[in-house]
N, C-alpha and C positions, 0 to 999 in steps of 0.2 A: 859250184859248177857254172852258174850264169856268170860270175867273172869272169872266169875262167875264158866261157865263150865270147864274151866282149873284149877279152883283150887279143881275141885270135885275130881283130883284120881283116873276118870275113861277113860282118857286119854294117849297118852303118850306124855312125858315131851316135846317134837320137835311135832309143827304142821307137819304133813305130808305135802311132797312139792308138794305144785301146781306145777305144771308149768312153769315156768317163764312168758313164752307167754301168759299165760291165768289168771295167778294171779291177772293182772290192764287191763287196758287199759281205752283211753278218746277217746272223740270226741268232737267238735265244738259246743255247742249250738244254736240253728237256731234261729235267730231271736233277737239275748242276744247279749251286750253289747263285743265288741272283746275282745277275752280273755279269755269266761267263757266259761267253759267247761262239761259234761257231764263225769263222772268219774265213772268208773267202780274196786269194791277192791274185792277179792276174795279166802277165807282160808277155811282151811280144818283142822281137826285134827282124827285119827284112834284112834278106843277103843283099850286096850291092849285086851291082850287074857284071861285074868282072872275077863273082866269088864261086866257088861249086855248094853252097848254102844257098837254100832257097829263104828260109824262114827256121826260125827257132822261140817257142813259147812255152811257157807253163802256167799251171793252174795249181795253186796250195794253198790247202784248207786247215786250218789250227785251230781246234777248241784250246781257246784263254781264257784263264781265271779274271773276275773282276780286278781293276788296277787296284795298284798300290796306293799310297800316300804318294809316292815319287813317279805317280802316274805309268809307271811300268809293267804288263802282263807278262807272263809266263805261261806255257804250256800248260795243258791238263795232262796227266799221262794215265793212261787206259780210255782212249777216249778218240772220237774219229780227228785222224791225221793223215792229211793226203797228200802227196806232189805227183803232179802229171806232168813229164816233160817230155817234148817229142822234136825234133833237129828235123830238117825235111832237107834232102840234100836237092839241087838245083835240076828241073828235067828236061830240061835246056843244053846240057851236057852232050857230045856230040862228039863218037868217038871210041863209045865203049858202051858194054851194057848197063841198064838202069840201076842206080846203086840206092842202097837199102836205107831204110827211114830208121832212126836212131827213138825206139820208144824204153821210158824210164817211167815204170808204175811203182809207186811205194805207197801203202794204204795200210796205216791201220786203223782198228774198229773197236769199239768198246768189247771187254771181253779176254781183253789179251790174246787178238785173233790180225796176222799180220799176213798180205799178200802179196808177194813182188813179180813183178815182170820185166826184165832185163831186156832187150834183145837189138840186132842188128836184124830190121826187120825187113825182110822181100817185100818188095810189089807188083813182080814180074809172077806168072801162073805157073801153079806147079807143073813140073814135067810131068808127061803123060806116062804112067805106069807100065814096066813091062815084065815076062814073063810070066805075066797070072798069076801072081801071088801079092796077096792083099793081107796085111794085118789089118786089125782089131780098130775099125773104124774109133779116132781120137786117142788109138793108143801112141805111145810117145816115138816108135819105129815108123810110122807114117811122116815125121818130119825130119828124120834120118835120112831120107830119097838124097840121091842125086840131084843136087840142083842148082842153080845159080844161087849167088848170095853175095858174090865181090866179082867185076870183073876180073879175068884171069888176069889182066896186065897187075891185077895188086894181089896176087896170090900171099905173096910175103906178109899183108897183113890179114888175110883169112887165115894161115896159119898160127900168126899170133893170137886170133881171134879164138880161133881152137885149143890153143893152149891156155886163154881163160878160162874159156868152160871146162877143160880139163880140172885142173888145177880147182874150182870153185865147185863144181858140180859132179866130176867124175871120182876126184883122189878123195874128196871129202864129202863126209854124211853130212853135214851142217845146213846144204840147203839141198831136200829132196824135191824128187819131179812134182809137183802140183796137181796131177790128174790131167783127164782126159781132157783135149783141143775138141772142141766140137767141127765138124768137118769143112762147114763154109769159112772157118775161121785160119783153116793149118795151110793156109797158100803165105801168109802174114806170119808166121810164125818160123824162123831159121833152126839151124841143126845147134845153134849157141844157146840156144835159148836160155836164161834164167829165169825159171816159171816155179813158184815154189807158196807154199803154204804154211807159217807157221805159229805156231800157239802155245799157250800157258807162261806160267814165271820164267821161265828160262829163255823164252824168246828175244825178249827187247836184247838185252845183250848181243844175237846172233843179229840183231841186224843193226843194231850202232856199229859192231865190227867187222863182219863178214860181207853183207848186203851192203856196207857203205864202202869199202873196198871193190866190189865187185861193180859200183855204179862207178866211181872216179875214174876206173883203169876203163872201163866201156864204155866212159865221156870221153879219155883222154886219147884212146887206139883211133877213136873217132875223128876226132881233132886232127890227130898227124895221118890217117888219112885222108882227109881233105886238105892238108897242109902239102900232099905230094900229089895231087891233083890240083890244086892250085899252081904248083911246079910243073905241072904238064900243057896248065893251059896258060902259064907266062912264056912256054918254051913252041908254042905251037902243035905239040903233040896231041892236043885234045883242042878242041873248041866250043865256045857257047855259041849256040843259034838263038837270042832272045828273042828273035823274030816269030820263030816255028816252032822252035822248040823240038825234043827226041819225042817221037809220038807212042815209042814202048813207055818210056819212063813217064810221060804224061797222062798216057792211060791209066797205066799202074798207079801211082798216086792218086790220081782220081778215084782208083777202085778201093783202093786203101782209107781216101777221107770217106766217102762211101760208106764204107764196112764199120769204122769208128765211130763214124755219127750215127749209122742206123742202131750200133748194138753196142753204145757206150754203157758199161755199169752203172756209174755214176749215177746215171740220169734220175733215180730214182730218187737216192739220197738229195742229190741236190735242189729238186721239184719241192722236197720236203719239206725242204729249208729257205730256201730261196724264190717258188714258187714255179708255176710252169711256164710264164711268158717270158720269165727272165732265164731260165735254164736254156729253154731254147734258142734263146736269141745268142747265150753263150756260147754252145754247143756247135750252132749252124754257122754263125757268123764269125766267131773269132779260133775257140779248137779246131774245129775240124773244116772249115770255111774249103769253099771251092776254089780248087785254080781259076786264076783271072787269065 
């Protein structure tokens, strides 16, 4: 997937530099074989200024076996494996409403216990409820509402959009609903969502092929469209203001890095492992980092 996003054009050619300090880092795996380690890789790339991508980064964590003779590690398997990826489309964008942040969670954990989150995700507030009727505070029909999620001008891919979640989550048992959204959190959460929980022997399978299916097609709907938004702002239909910027879409992203950094999971594990000056410093400063 990050080829993928590097060969779109809406990039520039030099990932933006991490860090040094904050790019890798390992820790000792507890309880594993000496040697195997807990690895943390960490990149980043800036949209240019004529792109509808604001930024696109990830974070993946791989317990490896100590090397070989030919100096080469391998995976551990049953054992924590993380990629964090998240696309931040441009809120500068000027012309339509605020379009949705592309997050990709795939986590698993010792145990044979696997968590995915898929989604094309709002950061505009939920509409205001009406009629008086309220389900089941974090039941999964509270993010069913009415609501923004693409602007209308690109209806055509909210449909496609909908017809993956069909197709992955509705026609097929393979990946069930995940549980309850807790309520500060389902404004971030779309009617797309792949939010899903799964466990024992039979899982790794469902997500080498189902879950990795489900992440490509919801990189690549992505990809084309900003590829037709890009076509709207070569043609004049749309514009960026990198001056001022769209002050819904700025907000919203704001509220969004907000929400991620106060109530990232991770956080825990990672303090674990890597300590708590340096989690933070990851955390604040390069995932979830403030708009400039």
């Amino acid at each position: 997937a990050w080829s993928r996003l590097k060969d779109t054009g809406f990039f520039d050619e030099e990932e933006s530099p991490v860090p040094k300090e904050l790019a890798s880092n390992s820790s000792p795996a507890r309880g594993m074989a000496e040697g195997t380690e807990v690895t943390i890789e960490v990149r980043s790339m800036l949209g240019r200024s004529s792109s509808p991508m604001r930024l696109a980064r990830y974070a993946l964590l791989e317990t490896l076996a100590p090397p070989t003779l030919t100096n080469h590690r391998i995976a551990v398997p049953d054992a924590i494996h993380v990629l964090n990826l998240v696309i931040f489309p441009s809120p500068n964008l000027v012309g339509c409403s605020a379009l949705p942040v592309l997050g990709l969670d795939l986590v698993t954990l010792p145990g044979m216990k696997h968590l995915i989150a898929i989604d094309f995700q709002p950061v505009l507030p939920l509409p205001s409820k009406s009629g008086g009727a309220e389900s089941e505070e974090g039941d999964e029909t509270n993010i069913e509402m009415e609501r923004i999620v693409l602007p209308k001008e690109y209806g055509e891919f909210e449909a496609r959009l909908a017809a993956l979640h069909r197709k992955h989550c509705l026609e097929s048992d393979a990946l069930p609903w995940g549980g309850d959204i807790p309520e500060f959190a389902r404004r971030f959460f779309s009617p797309y969502a792949v939010w899903t929980r799964l466990a024992g022997e039979d899982a790794l399978p469902v997500v080498q092929d189902e879950v990795m299916s489900v992440f490509g097609e919801y990189v690549e709907l992505y990809v084309d469209l900003m590829r037709r938004i890009q076509h709207d702002i070569d043609s004049e239909a749309l514009s960026l203001d990198n001056a001022i910027g769209n002050p819904d879409a700025m907000q919203g992203q704001t509220d969004y890095l907000n929400y991620r950094r106060d109530n990232d999971p991770a956080r825990p594990m990672l303090k674990s492992l890597y300590g708590e000056e340096w989690t933070e410093k990851l955390i604040g400063e390069i995932l979830f980092r403030d708009l400039e």
